[in-house]
C-alpha positions as a printed NumPy array, in Angstrom:
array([[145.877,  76.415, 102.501],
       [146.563,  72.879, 102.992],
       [146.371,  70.744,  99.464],
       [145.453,  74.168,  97.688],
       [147.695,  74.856,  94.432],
       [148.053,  78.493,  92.714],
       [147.05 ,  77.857,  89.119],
       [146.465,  80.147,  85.756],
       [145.232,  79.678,  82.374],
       [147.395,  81.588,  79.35 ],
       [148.139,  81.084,  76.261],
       [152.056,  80.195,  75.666],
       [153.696,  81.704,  72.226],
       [155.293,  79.373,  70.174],
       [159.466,  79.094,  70.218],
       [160.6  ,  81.71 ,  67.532],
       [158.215,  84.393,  69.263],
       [158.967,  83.027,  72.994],
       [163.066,  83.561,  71.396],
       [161.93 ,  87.184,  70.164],
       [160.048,  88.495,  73.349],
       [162.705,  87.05 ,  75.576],
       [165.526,  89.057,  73.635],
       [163.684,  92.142,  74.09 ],
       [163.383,  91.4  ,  77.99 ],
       [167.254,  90.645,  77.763],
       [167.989,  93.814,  76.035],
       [165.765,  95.959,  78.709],
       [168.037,  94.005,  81.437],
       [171.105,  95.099,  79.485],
       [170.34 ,  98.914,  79.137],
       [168.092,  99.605,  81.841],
       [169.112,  96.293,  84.595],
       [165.021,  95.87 ,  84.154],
       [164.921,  92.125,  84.685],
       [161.744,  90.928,  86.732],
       [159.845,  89.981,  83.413],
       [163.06 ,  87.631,  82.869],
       [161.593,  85.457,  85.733],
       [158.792,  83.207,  83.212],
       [158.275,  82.726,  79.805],
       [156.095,  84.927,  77.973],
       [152.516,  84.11 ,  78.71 ],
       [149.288,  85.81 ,  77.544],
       [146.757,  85.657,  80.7  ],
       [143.363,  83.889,  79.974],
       [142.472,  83.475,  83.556],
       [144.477,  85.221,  86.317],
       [146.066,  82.8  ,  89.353],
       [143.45 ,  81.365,  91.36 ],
       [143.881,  78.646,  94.368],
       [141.956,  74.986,  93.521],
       [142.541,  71.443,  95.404],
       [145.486,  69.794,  93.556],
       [143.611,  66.495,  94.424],
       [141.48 ,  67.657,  91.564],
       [143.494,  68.94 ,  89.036],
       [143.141,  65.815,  86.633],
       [139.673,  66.278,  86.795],
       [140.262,  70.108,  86.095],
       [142.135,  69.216,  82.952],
       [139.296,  66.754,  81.424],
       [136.748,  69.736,  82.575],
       [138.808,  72.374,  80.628],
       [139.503,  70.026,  77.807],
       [136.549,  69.479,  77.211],
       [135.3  ,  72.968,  77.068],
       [137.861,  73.632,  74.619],
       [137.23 ,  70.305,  72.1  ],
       [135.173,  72.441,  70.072],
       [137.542,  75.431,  70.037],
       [139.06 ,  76.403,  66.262],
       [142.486,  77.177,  66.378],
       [142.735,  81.358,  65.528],
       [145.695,  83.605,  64.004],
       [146.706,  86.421,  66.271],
       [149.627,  89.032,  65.451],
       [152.248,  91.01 ,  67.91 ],
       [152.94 ,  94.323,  66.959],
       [153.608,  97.279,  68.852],
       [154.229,  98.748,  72.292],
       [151.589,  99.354,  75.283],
       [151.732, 100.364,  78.527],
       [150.023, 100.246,  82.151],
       [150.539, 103.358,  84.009],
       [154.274, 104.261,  84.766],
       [154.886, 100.275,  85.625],
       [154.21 ,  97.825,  83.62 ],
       [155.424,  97.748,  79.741],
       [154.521,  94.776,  77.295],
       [154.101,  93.713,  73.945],
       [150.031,  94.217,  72.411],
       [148.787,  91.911,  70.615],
       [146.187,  93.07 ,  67.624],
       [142.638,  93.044,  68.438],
       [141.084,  89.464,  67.947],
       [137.347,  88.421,  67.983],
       [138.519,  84.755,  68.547],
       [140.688,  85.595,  71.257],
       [138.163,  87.454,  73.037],
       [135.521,  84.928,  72.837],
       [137.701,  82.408,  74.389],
       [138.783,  84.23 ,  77.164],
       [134.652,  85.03 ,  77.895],
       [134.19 ,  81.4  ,  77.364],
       [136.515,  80.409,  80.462],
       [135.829,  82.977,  82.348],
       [132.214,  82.282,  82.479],
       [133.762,  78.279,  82.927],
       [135.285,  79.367,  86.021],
       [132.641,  81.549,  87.676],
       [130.252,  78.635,  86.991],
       [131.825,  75.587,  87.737],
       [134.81 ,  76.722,  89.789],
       [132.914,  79.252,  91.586],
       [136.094,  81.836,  91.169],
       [134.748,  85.219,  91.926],
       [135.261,  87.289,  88.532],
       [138.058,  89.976,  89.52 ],
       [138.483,  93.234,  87.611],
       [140.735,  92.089,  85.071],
       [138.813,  89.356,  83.817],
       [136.147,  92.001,  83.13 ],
       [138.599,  94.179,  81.794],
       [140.682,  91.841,  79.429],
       [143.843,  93.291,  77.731],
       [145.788,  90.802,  76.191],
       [149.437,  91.307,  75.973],
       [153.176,  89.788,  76.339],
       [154.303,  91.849,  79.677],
       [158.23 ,  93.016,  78.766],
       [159.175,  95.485,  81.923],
       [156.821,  95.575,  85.583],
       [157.625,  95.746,  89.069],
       [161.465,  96.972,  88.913],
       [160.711,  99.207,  86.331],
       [161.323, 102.412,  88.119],
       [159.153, 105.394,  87.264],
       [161.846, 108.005,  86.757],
       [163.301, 105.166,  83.809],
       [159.778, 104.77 ,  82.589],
       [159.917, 107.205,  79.109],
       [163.865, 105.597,  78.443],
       [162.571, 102.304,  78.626],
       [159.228, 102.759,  76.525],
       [161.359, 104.475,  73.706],
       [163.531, 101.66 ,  74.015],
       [160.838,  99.27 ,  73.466],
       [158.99 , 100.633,  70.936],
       [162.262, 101.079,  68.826],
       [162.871,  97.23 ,  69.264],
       [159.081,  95.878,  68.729],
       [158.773,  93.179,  66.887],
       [155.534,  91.846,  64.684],
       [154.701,  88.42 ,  64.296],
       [151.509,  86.27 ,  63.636],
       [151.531,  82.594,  64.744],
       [148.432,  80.586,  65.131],
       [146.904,  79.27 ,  69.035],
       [145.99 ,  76.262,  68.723],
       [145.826,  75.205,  72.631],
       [145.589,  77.42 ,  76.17 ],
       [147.56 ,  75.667,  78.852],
       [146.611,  75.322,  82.523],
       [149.761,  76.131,  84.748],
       [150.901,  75.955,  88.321],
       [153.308,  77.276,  90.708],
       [155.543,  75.334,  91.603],
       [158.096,  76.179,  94.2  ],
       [157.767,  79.885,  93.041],
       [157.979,  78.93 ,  89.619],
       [155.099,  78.596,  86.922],
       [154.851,  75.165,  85.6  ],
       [152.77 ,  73.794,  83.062],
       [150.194,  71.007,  84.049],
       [148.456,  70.41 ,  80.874],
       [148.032,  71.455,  77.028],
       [144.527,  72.28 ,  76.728],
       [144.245,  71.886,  72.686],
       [141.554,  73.194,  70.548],
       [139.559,  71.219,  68.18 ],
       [139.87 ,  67.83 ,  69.73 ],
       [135.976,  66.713,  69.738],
       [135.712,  67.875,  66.018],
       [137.543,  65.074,  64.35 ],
       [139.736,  67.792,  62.2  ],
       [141.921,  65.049,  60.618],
       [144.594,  68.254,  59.882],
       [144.496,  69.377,  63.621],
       [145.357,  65.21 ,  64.49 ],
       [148.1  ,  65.167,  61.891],
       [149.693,  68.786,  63.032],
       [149.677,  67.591,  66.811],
       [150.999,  63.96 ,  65.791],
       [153.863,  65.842,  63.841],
       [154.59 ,  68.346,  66.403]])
């Protein structure tokens, strides 16, 4: 569709957990040539890919910023192994009140004022880092979990901002940091970004 883009909302880890998850999806390539996951950074869904005018994407920023000015920043932790059927292997996340509550919050943002229909997985939200999908070949499937599981990692590192992305000649870009607590005048949230 003419002046259309493909966009998502996710939550992007930090560098030293970004380095850790992309080892993992190097050592899968390595042992098992599973490499499709290789093709974008680690990303946490929020909102799966929907289509929106680009000539309003600035005004989709300020709308989404604004939703989230009164967000706290929350702690969530990696640890262990999960799967989807015989395909899809990734990296869980531990369960998180916080986390849950602001992926309700922007879903209901973008069945209101976007007027996205709500698809299953929005109603069914399992957070995770995805490690192995699409080339991951059934018959491999058991190798490659044991593999994974072996080599989990844990971690805890604090969100403190979602991020709107786009694709971008095949490619997921990001638009726009969408950072928590911005409206609430948290002088230690100011400093942190202003450091960062």
């Amino acid at each position: 569709m003419k002046g259309m883009g493909k966009y998502f909302i996710g939550v992007l880890p930090p560098p030293a957990v970004e380095t850790t998850l992309y080892q993992l999806k190097e050592d899968l390539k390595s042992h098992f040539q599973v490499k499709y996951a290789l093709q974008s950074h680690s990303h946490l869904t929020l909102k799966m890919p929907f289509r929106y005018k680009e000539g309003k994407e600035r005004e989709l920023v300020i709308r989404l910023t604004s939703l989230l000015e009164e967000q706290e920043p929350f702690p969530l932790q990696l640890m262990g192994i999960g799967h989807f059927g015989l395909r899809n292997i990734y990296h869980q996340l531990a369960p998180s009140s916080p986390l849950i509550h602001l992926q309700s919050l922007l879903r209901g943002f973008c069945k209101r004022y976007l007027h996205l229909v709500e698809e299953l997985s929005d109603r069914n939200f399992q957070p995770h880092f995805t490690l192995a999908y699409k080339d991951l070949k059934a018959v491999h499937f058991e190798e490659v979990l044991e593999f994974a599981k072996k080599n989990a990692q844990r971690a805890d590192f604090l969100v403190d901002r979602a991020y709107l992305l786009k694709n971008v000649e095949s490619r997921w870009k990001v638009v726009a940091p969408l950072i928590f607590g911005v409206g609430t005048g948290n002088p230690m949230l100011t400093l942190k970004r202003e450091i960062s």
